[in-house]
C-alpha positions as CSV (number, residue, x, y, z in Angstrom):
1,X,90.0,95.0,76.1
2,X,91.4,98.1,78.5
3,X,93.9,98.1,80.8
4,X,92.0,99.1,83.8
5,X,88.5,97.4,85.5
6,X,86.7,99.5,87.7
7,X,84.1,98.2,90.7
8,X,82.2,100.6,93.6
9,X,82.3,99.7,97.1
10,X,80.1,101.9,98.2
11,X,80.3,103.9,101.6
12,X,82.9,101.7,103.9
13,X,80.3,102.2,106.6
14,X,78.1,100.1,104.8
15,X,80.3,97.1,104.3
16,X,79.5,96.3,107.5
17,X,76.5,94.6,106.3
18,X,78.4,91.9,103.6
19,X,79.5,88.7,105.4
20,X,82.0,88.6,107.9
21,X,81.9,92.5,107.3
22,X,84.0,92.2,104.3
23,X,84.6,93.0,100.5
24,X,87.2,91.0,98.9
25,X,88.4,93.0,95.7
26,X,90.3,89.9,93.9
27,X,86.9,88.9,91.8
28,X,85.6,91.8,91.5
29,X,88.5,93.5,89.8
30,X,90.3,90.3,88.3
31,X,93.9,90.7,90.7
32,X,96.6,88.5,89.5
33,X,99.2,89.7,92.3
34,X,97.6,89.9,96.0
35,X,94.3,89.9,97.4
36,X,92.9,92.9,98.8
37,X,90.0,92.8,101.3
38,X,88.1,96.3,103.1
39,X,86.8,95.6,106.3
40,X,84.1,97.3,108.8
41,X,83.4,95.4,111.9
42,X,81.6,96.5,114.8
43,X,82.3,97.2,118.0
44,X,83.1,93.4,120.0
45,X,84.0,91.7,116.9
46,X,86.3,89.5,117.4
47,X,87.8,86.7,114.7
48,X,86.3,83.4,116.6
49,X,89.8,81.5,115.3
50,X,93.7,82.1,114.6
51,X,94.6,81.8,111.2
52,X,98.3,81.3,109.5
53,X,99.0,81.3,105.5
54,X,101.4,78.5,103.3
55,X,102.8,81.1,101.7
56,X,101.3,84.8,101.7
57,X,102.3,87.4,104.1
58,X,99.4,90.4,105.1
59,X,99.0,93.6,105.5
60,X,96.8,95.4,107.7
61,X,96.0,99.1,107.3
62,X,93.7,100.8,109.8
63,X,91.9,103.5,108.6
64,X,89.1,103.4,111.5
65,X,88.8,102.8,115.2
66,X,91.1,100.7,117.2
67,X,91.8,97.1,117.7
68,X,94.3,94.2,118.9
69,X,96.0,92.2,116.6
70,X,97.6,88.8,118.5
71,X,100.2,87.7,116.2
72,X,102.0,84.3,117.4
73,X,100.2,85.4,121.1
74,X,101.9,89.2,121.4
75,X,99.2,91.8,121.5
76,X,99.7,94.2,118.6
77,X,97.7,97.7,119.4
78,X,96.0,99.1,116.4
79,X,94.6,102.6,116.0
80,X,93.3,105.0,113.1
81,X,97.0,105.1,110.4
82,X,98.8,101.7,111.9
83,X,100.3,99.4,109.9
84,X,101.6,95.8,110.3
85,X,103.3,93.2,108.2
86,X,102.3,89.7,109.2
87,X,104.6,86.8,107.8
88,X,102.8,83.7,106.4
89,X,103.8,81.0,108.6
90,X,102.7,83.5,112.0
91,X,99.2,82.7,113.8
92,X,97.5,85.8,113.9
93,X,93.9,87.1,114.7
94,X,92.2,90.5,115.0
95,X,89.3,92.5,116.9
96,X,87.6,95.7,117.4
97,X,88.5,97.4,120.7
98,X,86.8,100.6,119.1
99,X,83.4,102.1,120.7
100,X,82.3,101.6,117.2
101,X,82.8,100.5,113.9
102,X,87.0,99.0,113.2
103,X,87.2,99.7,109.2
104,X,90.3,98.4,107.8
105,X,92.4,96.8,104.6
106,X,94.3,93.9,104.7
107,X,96.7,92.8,101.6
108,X,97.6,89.5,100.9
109,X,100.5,88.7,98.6
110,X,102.9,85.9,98.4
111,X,105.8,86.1,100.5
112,X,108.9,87.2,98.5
113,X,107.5,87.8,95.4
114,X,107.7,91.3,95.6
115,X,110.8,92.0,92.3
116,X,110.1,95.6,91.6
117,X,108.4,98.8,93.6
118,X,107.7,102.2,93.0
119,X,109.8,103.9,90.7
120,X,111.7,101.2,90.2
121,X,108.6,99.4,88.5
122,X,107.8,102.8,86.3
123,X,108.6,104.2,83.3
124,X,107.8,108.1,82.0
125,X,105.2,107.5,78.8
């Protein structure tokens, strides 16, 4: 057994292509603490629905493009470098405002769970 699993994404450009324009990396790399998804969408997507959690909170990392994020009906702006926390009980959805393709991450995790960060969670080997 090692301590480490490994998978390729390929170019985030191509993602585009897997459904909904996502790769979800809990399967594919066995995560036992959050769910990680990377996301290129193209320019006029839009997530047809709002959507709240029971009890994980998310967070969404741009790393392409711009986009709106309505979170309990305020209009978040999102550009290339933002960042936003969404709690689990808040009704959120996103889109591409973009010209072209929106690529970002979102992190799920449960709410509070969070006991130890950073150095605080390392030790010198």
């Amino acid at each position: 057994m090692t301590n480490y699993k490994q998978t390729e994404l390929g170019k985030l450009d191509s993602i585009i292509n897997l459904e909904n324009g996502k790769a979800f990396l809990h399967d594919a790399l066995g995560l036992t603490s959050c769910e990680i998804s990377v996301n290129t969408v193209p320019k006029g997507f839009k997530v047809p629905f709002n959507h709240k959690h029971k009890q994980n909170e998310e967070v969404y990392i741009v790393l392409k493009g711009e986009g709106i994020i309505t979170i309990d009906g305020n209009k978040v702006n999102l550009r290339e470098g933002s960042a936003v926390k969404v709690a689990p009980k808040a009704s959120r959805t996103i889109e591409n405002t973009s010209d072209g393709d929106f690529q970002f991450i979102c992190v799920q995790a449960k709410s509070g769970s969070l006991e130890q960060f950073g150095l605080g969670d390392a030790e010198l080997c």
